[in-house]
C-alpha positions in Angstrom: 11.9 17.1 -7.3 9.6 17.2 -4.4 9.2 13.0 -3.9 12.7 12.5 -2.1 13.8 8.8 -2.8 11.4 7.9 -5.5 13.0 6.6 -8.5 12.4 7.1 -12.1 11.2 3.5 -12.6 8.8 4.3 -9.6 7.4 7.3 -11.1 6.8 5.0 -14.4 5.4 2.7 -12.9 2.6 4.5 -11.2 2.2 6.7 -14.3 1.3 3.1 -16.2 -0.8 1.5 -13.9 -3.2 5.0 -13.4 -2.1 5.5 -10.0 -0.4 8.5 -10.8 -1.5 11.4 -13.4 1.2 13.9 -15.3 -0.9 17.2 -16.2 -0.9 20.9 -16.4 -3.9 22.1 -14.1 -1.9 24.5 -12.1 0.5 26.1 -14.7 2.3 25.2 -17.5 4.4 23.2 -16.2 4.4 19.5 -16.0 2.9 18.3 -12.6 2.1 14.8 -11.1 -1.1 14.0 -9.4 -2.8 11.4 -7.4 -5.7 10.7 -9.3 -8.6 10.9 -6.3 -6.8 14.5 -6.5 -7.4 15.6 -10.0 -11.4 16.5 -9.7 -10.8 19.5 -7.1 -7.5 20.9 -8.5 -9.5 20.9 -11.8 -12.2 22.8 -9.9 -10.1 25.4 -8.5 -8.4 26.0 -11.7 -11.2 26.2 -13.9 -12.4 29.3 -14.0 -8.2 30.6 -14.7 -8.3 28.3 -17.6 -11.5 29.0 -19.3 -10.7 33.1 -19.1 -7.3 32.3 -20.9 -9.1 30.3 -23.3 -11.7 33.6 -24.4 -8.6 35.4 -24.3 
């Protein structure tokens, strides 16, 4: 919703060749990221997750 003018087939094709990650580090939600992204997200995140996870 927020990549105006990609296409589906884009978005599948940068899914298969790694370029492009589908995860749920902000919510729970569905979310795509640039892989050289993933590492900090996950590190701001973290400490959310792992609380929810000790209930």
């Amino acid at each position: 919703m927020q990549s105006p003018g990609a296409t589906e087939g884009e978005i599948e094709m940068l899914l298969s060749e790694g370029r492009l990650l589908r995860t749920h580090v902000l919510r729970p939600t569905w979310h795509f990221v640039a892989p050289e992204d993933i590492g900090w997200m996950l590190s701001l995140t973290a400490e959310r997750g792992s609380s929810r996870a000790r209930g």
